[in-house]
N, C-alpha and C positions, 0 to 999 in steps of 0.2 A: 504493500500500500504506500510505505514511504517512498518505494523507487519512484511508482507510478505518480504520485505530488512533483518527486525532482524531476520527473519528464517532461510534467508539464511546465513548471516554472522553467527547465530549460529550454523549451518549445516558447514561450513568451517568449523570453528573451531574444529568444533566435531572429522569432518576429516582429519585435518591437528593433532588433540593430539592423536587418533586411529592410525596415520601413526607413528606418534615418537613412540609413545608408542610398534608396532610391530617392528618397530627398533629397539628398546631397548630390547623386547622381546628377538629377536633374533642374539643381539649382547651379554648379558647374556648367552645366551644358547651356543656358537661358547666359550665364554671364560670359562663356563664351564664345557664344554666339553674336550675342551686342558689342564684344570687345572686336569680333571679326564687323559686324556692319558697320563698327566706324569707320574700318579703314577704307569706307567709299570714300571718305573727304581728303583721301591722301592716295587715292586710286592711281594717277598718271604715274606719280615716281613707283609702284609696288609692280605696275604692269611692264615700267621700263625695266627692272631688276628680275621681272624674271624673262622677261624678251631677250635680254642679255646674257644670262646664264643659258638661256634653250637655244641663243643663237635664230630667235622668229620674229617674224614681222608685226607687228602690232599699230602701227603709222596710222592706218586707218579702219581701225577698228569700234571705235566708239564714233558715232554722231554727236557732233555738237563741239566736240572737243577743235574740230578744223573748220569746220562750217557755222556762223553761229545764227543769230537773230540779224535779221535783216541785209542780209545776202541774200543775192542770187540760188535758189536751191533747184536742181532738176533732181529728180527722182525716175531711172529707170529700172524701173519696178519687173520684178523675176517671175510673170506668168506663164511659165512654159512655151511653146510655140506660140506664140500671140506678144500684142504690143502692152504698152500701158506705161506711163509717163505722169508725174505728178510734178506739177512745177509750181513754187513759192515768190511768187516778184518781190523786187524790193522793198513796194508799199504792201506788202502782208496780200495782196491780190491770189486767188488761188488758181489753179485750170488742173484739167482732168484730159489727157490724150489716149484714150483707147480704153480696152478695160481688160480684153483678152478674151478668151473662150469661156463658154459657161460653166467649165469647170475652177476657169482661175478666181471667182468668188472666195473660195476657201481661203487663198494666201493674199488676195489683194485687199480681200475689205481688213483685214487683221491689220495689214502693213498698214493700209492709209490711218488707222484708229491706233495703232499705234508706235507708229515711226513717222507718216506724215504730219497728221492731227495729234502728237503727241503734246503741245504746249497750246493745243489751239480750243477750247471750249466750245467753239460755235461750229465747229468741224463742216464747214461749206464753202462750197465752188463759185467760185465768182463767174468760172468759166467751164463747159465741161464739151469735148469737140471729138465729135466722132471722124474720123480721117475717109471710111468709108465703110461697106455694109457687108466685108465677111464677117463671118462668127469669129473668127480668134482677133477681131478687135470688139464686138460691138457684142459678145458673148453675154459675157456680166454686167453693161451698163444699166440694165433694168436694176440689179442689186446693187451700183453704186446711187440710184436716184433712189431708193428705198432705204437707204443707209445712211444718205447726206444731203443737206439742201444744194438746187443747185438753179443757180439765177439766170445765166445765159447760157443757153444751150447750139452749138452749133455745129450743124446737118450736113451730108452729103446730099447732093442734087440728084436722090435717088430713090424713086417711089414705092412704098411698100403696097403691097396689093394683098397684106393682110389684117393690116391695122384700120378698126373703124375710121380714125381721126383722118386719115386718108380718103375715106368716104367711099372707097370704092370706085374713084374715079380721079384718074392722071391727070389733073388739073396741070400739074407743071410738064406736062410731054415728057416726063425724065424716063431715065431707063429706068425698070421695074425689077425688083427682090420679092422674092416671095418666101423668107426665109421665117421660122419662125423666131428666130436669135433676133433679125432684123425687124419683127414685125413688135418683138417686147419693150425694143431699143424706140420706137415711133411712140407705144405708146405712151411710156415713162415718162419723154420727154412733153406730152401736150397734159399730162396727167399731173407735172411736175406743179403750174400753175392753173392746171383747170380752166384753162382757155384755149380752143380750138385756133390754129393760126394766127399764137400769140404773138406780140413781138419781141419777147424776149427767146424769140429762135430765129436762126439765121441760116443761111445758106454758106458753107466754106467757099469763096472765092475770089480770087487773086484782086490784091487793094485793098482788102481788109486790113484795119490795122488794131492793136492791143498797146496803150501807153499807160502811163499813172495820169491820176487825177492831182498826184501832189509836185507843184511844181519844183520840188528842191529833189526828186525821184524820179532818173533819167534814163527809162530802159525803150525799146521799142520792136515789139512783135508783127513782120510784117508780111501778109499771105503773098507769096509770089507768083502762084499759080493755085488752081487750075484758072484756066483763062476762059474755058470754053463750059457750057450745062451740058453737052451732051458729048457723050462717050460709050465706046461700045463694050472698052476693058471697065468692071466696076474699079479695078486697081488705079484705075487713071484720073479718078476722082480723089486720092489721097492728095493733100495741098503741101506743096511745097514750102516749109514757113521759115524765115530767116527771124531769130532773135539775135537782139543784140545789145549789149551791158557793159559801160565801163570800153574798154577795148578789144573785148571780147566778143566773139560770138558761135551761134550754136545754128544749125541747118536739122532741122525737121521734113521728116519724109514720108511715113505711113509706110504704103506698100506702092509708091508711085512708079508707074513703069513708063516703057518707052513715050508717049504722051506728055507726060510731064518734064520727063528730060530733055525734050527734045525740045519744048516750052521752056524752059529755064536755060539749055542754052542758047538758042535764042536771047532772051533778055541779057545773058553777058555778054553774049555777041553785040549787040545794038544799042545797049544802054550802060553808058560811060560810067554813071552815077555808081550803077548798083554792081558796074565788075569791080570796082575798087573797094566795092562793101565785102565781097565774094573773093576776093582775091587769095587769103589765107583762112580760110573758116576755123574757128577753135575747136570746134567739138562737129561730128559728122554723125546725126544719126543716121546706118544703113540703112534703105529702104527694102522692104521685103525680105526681112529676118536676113540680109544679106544673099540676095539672091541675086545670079547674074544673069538669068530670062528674061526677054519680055521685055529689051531696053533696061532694066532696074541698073543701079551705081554705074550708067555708063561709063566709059576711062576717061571720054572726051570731057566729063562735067570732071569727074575727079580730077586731071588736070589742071583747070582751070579754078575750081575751089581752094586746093593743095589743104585739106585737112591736115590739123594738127593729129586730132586726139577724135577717135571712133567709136561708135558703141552699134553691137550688135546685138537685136533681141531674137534669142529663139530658144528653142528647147532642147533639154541635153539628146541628145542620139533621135533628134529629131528624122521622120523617114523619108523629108527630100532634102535632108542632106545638107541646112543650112548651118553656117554660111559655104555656099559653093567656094571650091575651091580658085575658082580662075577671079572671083571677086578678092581673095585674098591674094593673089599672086598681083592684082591692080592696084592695090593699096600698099603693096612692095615698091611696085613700080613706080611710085609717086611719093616715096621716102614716108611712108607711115610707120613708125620706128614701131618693136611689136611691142613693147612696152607698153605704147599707147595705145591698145587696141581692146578694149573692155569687150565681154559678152555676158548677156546672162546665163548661158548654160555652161559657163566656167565661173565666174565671177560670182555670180547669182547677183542681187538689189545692188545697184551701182549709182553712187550720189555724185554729181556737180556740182560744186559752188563755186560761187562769184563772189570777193568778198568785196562790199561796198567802200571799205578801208584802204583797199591799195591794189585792188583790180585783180588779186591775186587767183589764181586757180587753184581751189582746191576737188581730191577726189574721195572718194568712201564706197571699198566694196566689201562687200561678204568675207567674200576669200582672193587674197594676192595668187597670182600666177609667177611661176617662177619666171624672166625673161629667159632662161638661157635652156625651156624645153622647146619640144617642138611646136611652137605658138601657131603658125602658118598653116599647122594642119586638123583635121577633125579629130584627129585622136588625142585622147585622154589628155591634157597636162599635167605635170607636177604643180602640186598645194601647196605654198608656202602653211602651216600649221599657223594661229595667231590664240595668244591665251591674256582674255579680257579680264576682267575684275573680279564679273560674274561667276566667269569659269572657275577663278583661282578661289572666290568665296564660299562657291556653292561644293569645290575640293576639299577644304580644311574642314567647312560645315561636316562634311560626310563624317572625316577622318576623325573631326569630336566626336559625333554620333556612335560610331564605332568602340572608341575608348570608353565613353560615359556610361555605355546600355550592354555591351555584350558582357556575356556573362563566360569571364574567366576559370571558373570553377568550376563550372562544368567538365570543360575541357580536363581540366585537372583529374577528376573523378571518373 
C-alpha cells in the first residue's frame, strides 16, 4: 500500500516537472521566435552575410529595397504562356496589360493583391487595356474586373458575337470572336460601370496618349499603332505602345505581327521626330511570347530600335517552342548582351523600375540566370540559388521548433 502512495506521489511529480518543463519548452520557443522577427529591421546586412558565405545572389530579391514609392514600376507578371503586365506611373496612376489564360487567375490575382497592390488600399486600375482577343491575354480579365475596380477600360477593334452588350449586331464592321474567354472579357468591361457604350471605354489606336494630371510628373504613354480598324490577323490589333520616363524608355507589343511592324516601320522610316525617340529603346517587350512568325520582332524594327534590355513572356516548355530560336539569334545580332535578356519561364515575375531620383534602372526577378549558361537556347538554364530573410527566418524558426518540442528521451529509451 505504501509503495502504491510512493507511485503515485512519484507519478505527480513526474507530471507536475513534464508540465513546467512544456512550459518552459514553449515559453523558449515564443521568445525565440520574437528574438528571430526582429531581425527583419536588420534584414539587408543578415541577407548580405549569408549571400556571402553561400557565394549567391540576393541583389534582387526583395521588392522595395531597389525600387521604391514613386518610380516608374512595370510589373511582368509570370502567367505561363500568356501576357500580363502591371504598370505603376509616377503619379501613383495604375494600368493592367493582358491578364493571360483562364487558368493564370490562380497566380495573377495573388500577385496583383499582393506584390502589386501591396501598399495600395484602394487596389484599382486607372487603366486596364486588353492588347487583343486571344485567351492567353484576355483569359482572366473577367476575374481581374471582379477582383479590382477598374475606370478606363480599353478594347481591341474587335466584335464579340457572344456578348449581349454587343447586341448581337456588328455595329462597328470589326472583325468578329466568338470566343467564350472573349465574350467574359466584353462583358466585365460594360458591367464594370453598368453602362452600355460607356465612355469610359475606348478603342486601342495609334495617337492615343497616357500622361499625369500633375504637372511636376513627366512620363508619356504613346499608342503608335495600330493605324488601321480592320485586320484580318486578330494579332495585328495588339498596339504598338512606346512609354517613356526620365531618359528612358520601354516599347510594348502584345502579340503584334507582321501588320504592325510593318506600321511602325514605316513611322521610323518617315517621321524624324519619333526615330530619334526609337533610336535606342530601354527595355523591348517581345511581341508574341517571342515569336519569329507572322512578321513578329522583325530584325528590320530591331535594328532600328537597338534595345537595350528585353523581356520575354511565355511558358516554361511551352509546345510552340517560344521564344523561337532565330528571334534569339536576332537579338545577338543586334548586341543584346544575354544578360539583358529576362523571361518568364526562367526568371518567373520580372520588375522594372525607373527611379524618379536619378533616372536610374532598376531590375527585380524571381530567380537570376546565370550569364555564363547556355542563355540563347531553350534548354534549361542554371539558377543562381538567392536566400531572403524569409527563407533564413522561416530556417532557424524550424530549427527552434525542432530543439524546443522533440522529445529526446524517447530516442534514449
Amino acid at each position: 500500500m505504501a509503495s502504491s502512495k510512493k507511485d503515485l506521489i512519484n507519478a505527480k511529480r513526474k507530471l507536475k516537472k513534464h508540465f513546467v518543463i512544456s512550459k518552459l519548452r514553449v515559453f523558449i520557443f515564443i521568445i525565440l521566435v520574437v528574438a528571430i522577427g526582429c531581425t527583419y529591421f536588420v534584414k539587408q546586412p543578415i541577407e548580405n552575410f549569408v549571400a556571402d558565405i553561400f557565394n549567391v545572389n540576393i541583389e534582387r530579391t526583395e521588392f522595395g529595397t531597389i525600387i521604391k514609392d514613386g518610380d516608374l514600376q512595370v510589373h511582368f507578371i509570370d502567367v505561363g504562356q500568356g501576357d500580363s503586365i502591371a504598370i505603376r506611373f509616377p503619379d501613383d496612376k495604375t494600368m493592367l496589360i493582358d491578364a493571360g489564360d483562364k487558368e493564370a487567375n490562380k497566380t495573377l490575382i495573388p500577385y496583383l493583391n499582393n506584390v502589386f497592390f501591396a501598399n495600395d488600399e484602394e487596389k484599382e486600375f486607372d487603366y486596364a487595356l486588353l492588347t487583343h482577343s486571344d485567351s492567353d491575354h484576355c483569359g482572366s480579365m473577367d476575374e481581374v474586373y471582379d477582383e479590382f475596380q477598374v475606370n478606363i477600360s480599353i478594347r481591341p477593334y474587335v466584335f464579340s458575337t457572344k456578348s449581349e452588350y454587343e447586341m448581337n449586331d456588328n455595329v462597328y464592321n470589326a472583325l468578329e470572336k466568338d470566343t467564350i474567354a472573349y465574350k467574359d472579357y466584353i462583358d466585365s468591361i460594360y458591367l464594370e460601370n453598368d453602362v452600355a457604350n460607356d465612355a469610359d471605354i475606348i478603342f486601342a489606336q495609334a495617337g492615343l496618349t497616357i500622361t499625369s494630371d500633375d504637372p511636376n510628373v513627366n512620363y508619356l504613354m504613346e499608342f503608335l499603332t495600330p493605324n488601321d480598324k480592320y485586320y484580318t490577323n486578330v494579332n495585328d490589333y495588339s498596339p504598338i505602345i512606346l512609354l517613356e520616363y526620365q531618359d528612358k524608355s520601354m516599347l510594348f507589343t502584345g502579340d503584334a505581327a507582321e501588320k504592325q511592324f510593318e506600321e511602325l516601320d514605316e513611322l521610323i522610316t518617315t517621321n524624324i521626330a519619333l526615330r530619334s525617340r526609337l533610336d535606342r529603346v530601354t527595355v523591348y517587350k517581345a511581341a508574341h511570347h517571342g515569336s519569329a512568325l507572322e512578321g513578329c520582332n522583325s530584325l528590320e524594327v530591331l535594328q532600328k530600335i537597338n534595345p537595350e534590355y528585353v523581356v520575354i513572356c511565355c511558358g516554361e516548355g511551352n509546345k510552340y517552342h517560344h521564344p523561337h530560336q532565330e528571334f534569339l539569334d536576332n537579338l545577338i545580332s543586334v548586341n543584346v548582351l544575354p544578360e539583358n535578356i529576362y523571361r518568364t519561364d526562367l526568371n518567373q515575375n520580372i520588375i522594372f523600375g525607373i527611379s524618379k531620383d536619378d533616372a536610374t534602372l532598376n531590375i527585380n526577378s524571381d530567380l537570376e540566370i546565370d550569364p555564363n549558361s547556355s542563355y540563347f537556347s531553350n534548354s534549361d538554364a542554371s539558377v543562381i540559388l538567392y536566400y531572403s530573410w524569409w527563407m533564413i527566418a522561416g530556417f532557424l524558426i524550424f530549427i527552434c521548433a525542432i530543439i524546443c518540442f522533440y522529445n529526446y528521451k524517447r530516442i534514449v529509451d
